[in-house]
Rosetta silent file (secondary structure, phi, psi, omega in degrees, C-alpha in Angstrom):
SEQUENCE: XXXXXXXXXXXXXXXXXXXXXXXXXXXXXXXXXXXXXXXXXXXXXXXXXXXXXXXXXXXXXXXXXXXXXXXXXXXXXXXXXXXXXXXXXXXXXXXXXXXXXXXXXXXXXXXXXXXXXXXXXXXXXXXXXXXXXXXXXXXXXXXXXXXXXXXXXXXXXXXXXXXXXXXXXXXXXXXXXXXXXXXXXXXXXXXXXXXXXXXXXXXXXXXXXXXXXXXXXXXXXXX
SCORE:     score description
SCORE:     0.000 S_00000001
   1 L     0.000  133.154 -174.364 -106.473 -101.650  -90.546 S_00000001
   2 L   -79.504 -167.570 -176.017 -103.201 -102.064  -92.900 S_00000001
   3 L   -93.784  -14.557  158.235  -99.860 -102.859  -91.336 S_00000001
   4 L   -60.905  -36.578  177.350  -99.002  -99.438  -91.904 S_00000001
   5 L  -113.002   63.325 -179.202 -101.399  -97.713  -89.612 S_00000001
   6 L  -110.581  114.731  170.440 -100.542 -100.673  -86.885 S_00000001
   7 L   -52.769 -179.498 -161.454  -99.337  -98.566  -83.840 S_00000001
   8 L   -96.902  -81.090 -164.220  -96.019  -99.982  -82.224 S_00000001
   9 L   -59.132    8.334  157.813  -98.321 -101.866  -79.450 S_00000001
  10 L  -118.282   53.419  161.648 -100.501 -103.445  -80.956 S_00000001
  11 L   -80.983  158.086 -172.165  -97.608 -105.388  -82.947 S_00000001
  12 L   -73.394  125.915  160.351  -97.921 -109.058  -82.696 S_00000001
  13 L   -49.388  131.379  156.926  -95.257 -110.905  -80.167 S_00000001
  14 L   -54.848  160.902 -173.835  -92.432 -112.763  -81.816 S_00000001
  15 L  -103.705  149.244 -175.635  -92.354 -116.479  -81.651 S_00000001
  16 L   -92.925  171.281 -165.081  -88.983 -117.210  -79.835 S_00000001
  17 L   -89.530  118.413  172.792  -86.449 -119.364  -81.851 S_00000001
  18 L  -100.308  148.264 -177.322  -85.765 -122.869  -81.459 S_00000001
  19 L  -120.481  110.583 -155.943  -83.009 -124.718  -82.929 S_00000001
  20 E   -76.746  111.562  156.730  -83.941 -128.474  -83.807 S_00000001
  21 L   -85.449  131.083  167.101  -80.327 -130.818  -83.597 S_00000001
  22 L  -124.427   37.220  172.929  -80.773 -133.165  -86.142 S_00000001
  23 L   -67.540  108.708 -178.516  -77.352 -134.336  -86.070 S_00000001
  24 L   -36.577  -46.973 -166.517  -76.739 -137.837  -86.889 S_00000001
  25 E  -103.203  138.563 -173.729  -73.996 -138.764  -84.662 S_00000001
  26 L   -68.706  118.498 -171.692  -74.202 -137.484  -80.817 S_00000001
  27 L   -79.411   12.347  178.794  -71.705 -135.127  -80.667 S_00000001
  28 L   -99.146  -25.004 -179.090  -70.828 -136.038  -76.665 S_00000001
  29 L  -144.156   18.598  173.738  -70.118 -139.559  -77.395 S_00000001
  30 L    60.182   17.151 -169.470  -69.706 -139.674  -80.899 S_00000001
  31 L   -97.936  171.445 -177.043  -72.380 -142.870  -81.644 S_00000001
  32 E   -88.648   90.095  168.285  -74.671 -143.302  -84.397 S_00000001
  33 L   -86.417  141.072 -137.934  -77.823 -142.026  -82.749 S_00000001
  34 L  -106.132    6.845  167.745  -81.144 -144.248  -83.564 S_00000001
  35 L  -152.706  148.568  176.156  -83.565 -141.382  -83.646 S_00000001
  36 L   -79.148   99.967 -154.155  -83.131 -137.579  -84.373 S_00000001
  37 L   -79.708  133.109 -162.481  -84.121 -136.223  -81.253 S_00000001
  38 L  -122.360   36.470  166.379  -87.389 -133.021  -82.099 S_00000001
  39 L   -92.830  157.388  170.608  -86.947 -131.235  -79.050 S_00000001
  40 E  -103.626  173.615 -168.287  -85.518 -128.253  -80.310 S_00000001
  41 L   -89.265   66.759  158.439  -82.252 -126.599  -78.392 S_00000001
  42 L   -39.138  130.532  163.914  -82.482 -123.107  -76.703 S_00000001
  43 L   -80.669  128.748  171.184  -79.584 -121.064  -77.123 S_00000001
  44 L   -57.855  111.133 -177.759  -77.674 -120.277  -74.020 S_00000001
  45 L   -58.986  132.653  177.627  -78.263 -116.781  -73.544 S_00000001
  46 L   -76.629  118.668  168.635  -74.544 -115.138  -73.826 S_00000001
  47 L   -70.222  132.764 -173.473  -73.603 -113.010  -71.085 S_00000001
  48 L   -59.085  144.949  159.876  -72.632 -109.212  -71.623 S_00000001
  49 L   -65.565  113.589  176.460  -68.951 -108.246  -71.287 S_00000001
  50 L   -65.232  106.753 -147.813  -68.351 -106.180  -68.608 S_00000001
  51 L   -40.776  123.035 -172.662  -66.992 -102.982  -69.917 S_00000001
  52 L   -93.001  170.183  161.740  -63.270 -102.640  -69.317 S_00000001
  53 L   -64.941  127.868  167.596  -60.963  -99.400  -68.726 S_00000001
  54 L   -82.884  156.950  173.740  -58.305  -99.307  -71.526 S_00000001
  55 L   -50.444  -52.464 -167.162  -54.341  -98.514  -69.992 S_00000001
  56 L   -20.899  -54.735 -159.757  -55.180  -94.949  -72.046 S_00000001
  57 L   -93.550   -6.036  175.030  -57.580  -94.088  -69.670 S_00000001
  58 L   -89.571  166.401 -170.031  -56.440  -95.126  -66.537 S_00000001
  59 L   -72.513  174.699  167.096  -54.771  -92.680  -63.894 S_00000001
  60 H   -83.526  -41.299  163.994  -50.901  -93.696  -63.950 S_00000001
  61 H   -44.177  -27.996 -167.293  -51.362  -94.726  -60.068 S_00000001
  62 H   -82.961  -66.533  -97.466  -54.429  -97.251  -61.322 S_00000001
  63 H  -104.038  -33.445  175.563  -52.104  -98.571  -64.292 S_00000001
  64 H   -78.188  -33.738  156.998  -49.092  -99.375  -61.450 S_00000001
  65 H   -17.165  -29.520 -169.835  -51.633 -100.633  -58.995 S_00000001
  66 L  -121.628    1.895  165.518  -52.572 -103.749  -61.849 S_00000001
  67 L   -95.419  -28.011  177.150  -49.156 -104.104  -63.005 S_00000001
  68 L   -74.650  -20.859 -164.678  -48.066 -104.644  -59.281 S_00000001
  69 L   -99.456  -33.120 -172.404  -51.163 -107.131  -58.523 S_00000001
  70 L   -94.905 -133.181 -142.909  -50.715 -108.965  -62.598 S_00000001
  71 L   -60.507   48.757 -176.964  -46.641 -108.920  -62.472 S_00000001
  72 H   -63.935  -23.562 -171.920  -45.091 -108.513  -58.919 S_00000001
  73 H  -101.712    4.534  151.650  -42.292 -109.798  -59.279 S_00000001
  74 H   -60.573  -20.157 -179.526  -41.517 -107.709  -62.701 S_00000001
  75 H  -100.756  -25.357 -174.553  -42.204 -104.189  -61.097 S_00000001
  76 H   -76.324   -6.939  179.447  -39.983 -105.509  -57.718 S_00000001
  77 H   -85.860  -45.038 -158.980  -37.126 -106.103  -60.851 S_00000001
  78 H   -60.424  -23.562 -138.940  -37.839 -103.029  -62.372 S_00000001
  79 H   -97.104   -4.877  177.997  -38.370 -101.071  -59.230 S_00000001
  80 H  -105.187  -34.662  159.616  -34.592 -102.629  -58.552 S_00000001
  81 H   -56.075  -51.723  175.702  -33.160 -101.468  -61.848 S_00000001
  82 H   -71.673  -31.374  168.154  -34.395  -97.919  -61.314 S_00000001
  83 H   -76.485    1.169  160.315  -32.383  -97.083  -58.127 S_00000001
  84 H   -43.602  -72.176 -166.895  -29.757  -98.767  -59.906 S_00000001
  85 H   -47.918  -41.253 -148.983  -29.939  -96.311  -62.366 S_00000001
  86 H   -85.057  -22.977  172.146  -30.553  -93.612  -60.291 S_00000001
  87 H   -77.722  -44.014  165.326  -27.545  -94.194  -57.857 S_00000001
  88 H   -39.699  -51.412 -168.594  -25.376  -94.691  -60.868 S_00000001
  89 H   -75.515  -33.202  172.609  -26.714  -90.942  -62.045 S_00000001
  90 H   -73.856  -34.357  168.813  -26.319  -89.565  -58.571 S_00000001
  91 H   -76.739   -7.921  163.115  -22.668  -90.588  -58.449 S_00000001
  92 H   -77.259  -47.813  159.773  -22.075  -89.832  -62.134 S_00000001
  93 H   -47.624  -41.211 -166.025  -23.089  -85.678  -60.876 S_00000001
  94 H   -79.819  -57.708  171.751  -20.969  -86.111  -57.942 S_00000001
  95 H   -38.205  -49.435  170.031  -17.788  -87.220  -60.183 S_00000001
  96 H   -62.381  -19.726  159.063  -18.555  -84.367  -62.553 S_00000001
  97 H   -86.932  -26.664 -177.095  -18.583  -81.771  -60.076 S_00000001
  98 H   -66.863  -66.955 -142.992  -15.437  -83.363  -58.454 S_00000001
  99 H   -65.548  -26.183  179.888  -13.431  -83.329  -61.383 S_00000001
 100 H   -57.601  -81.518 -176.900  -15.240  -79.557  -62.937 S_00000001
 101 H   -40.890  -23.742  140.501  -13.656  -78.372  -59.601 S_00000001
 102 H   -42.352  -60.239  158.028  -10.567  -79.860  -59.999 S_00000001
 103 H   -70.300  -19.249  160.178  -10.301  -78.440  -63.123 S_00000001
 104 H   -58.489  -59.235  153.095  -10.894  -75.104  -61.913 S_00000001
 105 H   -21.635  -76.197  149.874   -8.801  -75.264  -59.468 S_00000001
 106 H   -38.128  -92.420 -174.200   -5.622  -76.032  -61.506 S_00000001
 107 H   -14.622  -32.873  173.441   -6.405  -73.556  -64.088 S_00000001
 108 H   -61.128  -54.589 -157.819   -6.477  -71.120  -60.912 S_00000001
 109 H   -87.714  -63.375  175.995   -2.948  -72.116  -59.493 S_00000001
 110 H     0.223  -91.893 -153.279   -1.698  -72.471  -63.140 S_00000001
 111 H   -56.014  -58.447 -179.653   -2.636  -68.859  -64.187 S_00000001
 112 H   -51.396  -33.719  172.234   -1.102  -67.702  -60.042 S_00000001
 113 H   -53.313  -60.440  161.659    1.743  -69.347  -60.781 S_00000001
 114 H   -25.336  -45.400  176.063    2.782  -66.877  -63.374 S_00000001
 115 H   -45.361  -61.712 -145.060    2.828  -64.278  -60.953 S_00000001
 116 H   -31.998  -39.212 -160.192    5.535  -65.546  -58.608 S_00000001
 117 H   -69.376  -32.153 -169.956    7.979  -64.175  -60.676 S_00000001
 118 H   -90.280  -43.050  175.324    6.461  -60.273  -60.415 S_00000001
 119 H   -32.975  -67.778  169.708    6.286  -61.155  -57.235 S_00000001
 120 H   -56.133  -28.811 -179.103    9.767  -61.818  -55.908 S_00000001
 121 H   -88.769   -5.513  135.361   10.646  -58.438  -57.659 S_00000001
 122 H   -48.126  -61.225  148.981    8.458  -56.724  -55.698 S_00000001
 123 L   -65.585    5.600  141.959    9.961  -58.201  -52.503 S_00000001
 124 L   -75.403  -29.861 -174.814   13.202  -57.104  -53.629 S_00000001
 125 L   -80.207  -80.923  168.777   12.119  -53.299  -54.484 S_00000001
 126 L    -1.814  -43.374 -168.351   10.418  -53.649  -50.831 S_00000001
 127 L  -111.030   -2.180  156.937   13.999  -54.412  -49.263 S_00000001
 128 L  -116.190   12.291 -173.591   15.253  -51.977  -50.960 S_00000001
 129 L    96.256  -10.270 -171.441   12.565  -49.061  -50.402 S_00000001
 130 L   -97.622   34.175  161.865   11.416  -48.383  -53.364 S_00000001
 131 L   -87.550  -45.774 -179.292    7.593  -49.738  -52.545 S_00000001
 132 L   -56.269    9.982  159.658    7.312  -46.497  -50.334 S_00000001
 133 L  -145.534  159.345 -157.735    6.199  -44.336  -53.155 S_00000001
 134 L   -79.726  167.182    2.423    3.684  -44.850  -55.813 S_00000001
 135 L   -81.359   -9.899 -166.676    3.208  -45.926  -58.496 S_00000001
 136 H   -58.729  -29.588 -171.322    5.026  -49.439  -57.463 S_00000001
 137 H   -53.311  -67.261 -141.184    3.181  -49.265  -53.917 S_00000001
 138 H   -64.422  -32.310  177.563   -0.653  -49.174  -55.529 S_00000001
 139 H   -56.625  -51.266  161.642    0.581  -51.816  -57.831 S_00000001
 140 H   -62.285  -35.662  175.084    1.618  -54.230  -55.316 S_00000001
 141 H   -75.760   10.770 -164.496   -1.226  -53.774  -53.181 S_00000001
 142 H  -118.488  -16.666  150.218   -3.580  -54.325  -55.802 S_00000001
 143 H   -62.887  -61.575  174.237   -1.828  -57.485  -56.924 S_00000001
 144 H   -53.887  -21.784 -176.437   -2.206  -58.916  -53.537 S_00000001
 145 H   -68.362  -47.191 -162.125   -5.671  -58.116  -53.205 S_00000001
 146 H   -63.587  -32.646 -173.817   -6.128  -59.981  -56.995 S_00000001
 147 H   -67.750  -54.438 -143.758   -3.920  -63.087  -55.414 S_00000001
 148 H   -78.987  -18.362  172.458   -4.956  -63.275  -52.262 S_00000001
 149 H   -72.469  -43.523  174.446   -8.943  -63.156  -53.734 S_00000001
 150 L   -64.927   24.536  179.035   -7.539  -66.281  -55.695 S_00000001
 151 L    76.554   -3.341 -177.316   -6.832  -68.144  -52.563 S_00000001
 152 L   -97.571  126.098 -173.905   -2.704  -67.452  -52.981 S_00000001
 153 E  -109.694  166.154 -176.257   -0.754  -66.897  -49.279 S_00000001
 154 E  -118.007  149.238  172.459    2.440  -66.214  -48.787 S_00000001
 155 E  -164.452  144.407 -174.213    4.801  -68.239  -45.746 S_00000001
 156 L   145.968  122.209  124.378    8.524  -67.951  -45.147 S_00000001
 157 L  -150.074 -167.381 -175.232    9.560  -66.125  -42.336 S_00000001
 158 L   -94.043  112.970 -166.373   12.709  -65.695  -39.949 S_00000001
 159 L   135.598  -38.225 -170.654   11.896  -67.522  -37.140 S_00000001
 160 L   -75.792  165.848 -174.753    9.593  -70.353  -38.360 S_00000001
 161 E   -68.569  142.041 -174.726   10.203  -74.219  -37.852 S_00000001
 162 L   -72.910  129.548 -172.589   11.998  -75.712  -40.503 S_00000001
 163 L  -133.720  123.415 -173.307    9.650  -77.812  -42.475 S_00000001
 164 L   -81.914    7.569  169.397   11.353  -79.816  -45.371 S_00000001
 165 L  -107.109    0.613  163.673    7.919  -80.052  -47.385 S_00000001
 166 L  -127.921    1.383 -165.215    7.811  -76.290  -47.290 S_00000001
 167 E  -140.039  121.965 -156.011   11.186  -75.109  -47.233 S_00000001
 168 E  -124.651  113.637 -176.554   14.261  -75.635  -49.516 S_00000001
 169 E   -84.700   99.564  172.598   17.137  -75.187  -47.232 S_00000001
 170 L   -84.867  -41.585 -179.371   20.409  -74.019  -49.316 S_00000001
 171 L  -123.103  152.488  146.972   22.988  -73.126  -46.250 S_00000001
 172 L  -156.684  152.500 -155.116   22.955  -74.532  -42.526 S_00000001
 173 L  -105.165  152.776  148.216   24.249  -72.872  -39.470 S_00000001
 174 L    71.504  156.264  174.899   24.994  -74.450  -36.046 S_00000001
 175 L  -141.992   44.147  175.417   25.040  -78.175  -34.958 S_00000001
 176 L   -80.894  158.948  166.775   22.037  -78.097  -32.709 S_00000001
 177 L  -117.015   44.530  177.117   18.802  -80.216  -33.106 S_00000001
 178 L  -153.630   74.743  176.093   15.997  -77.826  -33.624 S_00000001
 179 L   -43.312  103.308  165.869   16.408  -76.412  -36.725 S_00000001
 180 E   -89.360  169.766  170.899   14.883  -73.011  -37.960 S_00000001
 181 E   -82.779  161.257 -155.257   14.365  -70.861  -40.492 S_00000001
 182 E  -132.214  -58.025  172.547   17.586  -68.037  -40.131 S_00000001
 183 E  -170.801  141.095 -163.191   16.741  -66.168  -43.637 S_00000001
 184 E   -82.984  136.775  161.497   14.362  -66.310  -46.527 S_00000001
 185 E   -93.331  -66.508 -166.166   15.777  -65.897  -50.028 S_00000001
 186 E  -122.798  114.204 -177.077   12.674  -66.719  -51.996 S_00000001
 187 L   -87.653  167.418 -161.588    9.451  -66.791  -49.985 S_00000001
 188 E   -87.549  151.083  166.744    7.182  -69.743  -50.636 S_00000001
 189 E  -132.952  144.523  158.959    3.182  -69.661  -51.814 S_00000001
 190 E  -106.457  156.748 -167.062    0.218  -71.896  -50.940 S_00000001
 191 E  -140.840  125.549  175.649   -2.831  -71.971  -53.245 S_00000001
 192 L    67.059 -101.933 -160.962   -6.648  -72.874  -51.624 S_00000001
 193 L  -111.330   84.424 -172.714   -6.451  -75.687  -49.555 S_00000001
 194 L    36.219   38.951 -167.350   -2.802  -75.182  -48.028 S_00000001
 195 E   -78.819  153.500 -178.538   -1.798  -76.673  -51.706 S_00000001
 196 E   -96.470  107.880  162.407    2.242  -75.695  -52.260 S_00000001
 197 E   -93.532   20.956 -160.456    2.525  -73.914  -55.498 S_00000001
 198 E   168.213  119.196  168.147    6.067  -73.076  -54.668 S_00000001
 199 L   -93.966 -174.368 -178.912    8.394  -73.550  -51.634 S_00000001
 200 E   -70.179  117.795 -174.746   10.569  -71.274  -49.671 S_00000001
 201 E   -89.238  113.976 -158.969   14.051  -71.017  -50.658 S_00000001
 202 E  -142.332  151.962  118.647   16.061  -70.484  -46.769 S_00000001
 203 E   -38.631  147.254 -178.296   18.869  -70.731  -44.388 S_00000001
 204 E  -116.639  166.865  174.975   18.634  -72.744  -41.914 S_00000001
 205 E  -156.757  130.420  168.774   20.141  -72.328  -38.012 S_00000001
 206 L   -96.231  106.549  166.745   20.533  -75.386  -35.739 S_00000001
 207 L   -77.621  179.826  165.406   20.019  -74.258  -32.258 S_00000001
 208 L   -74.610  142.027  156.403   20.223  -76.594  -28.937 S_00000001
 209 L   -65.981  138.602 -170.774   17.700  -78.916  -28.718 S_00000001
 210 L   -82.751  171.780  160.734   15.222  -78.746  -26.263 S_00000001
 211 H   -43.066  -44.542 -170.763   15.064  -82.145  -23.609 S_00000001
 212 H   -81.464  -40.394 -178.276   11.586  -82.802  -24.728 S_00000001
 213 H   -68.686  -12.390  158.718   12.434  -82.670  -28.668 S_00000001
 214 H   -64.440  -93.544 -117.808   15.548  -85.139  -27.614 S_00000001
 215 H  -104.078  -11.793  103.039   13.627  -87.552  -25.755 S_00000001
 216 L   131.285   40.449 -170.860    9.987  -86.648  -27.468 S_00000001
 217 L  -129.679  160.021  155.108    8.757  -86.842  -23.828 S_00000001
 218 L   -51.474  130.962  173.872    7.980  -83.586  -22.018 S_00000001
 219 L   -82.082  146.984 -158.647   10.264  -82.061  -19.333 S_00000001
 220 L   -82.330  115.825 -158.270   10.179  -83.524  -16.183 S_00000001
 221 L   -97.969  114.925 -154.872   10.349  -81.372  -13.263 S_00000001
 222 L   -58.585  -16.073 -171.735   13.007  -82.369  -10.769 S_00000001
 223 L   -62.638    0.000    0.000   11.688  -80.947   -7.372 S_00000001
């Protein structure tokens, strides 16, 4: 039978391979060795490499799982750096909303401010009557409706306490100590959040003082 029609089993076993050191010098203790030693050497079978996972392929939960167990204390810095960041970014949105509304705001009483002026001549046709028939009526209401949707009030009136951050006092009456307003010349406007875009222009009247605004105590009742 050739070696051609030799079936795969009834090939001949290999002989296994020996490796003869014939090295002069011992390579453990470096001497001049006095016979070449004929055993021959088996090669230490190498053990397979257990396959590994590449990062690629790992979930992203797996990849922080082995960066927290190989580097702990590099993910507790980074893991201190990102709420860094992230506090920085929530208070950089909070400033930016502060200040967009700010700017809105102004731009608001800015542009209301203009008005004032159509205003007061309105309350002057008003004191004289001439609001009671159109067209000046529908115009005025429909200006207050546009102000008053923009957050702009009106305050001055005859009667209220004199307040020297809202009221610019030209005459005073009387030598009393409880000062009022007596009569508005120019009423005053607030814009949103009780902001003054304008004060009142007034008279003033000093009446008697009451006991408790002397003595800032309540009155006492003698019986």
């Amino acid at each position: 039978m050739s070696n051609s029609e030799r079936r795969d089993g009834d090939k001949p076993p290999r002989e296994p391979i020996s490796i003869a050191d014939k090295r002069r010098f011992d390579p453990d203790t470096g001497r001049v060795r006095e016979h070449t030693p004929s055993e021959p050497v088996t090669p230490t079978p190498q053990r397979e490499s257990q396959p590994t996972t590449s990062d690629a392929e790992m979930h992203p939960g797996e990849r922080a799982d082995r960066a927290a167990r190989e580097h702990p204390d590099r993910v507790a810095e980074l893991t201190a750096d990102l709420q860094r960041v992230q506090a920085e970014y929530t208070n950089y949105r909070r400033r930016i909303e502060r200040d967009r509304h700010a700017a809105i705001e102004a731009a608001t009483a800015s542009v209301a401010a203009k008005f004032l002026g159509i205003l007061d001549d309105l309350d002057r046709a008003r004191e004289h009557g001439d609001l009671e028939t159109e067209p000046l009526r529908a115009i005025a209401a429909k200006l207050d409706a546009i102000l008053t949707g923009l957050g702009v009030a009106a305050f001055g009136e005859e009667g209220d306490r004199f307040d020297p951050t809202l009221h610019e006092a030209i005459q005073h009456e009387g030598a009393g100590g409880d000062p009022v307003v007596g009569r508005v010349l120019r009423r005053g406007y607030t814009f949103g959040d009780r902001k003054v875009l304008r004060t009142a222009t007034v008279t003033v009247v000093e009446g008697p003082a009451s006991p408790g605004n002397v003595t800032g105590t309540a009155p006492v009742d003698g019986s």
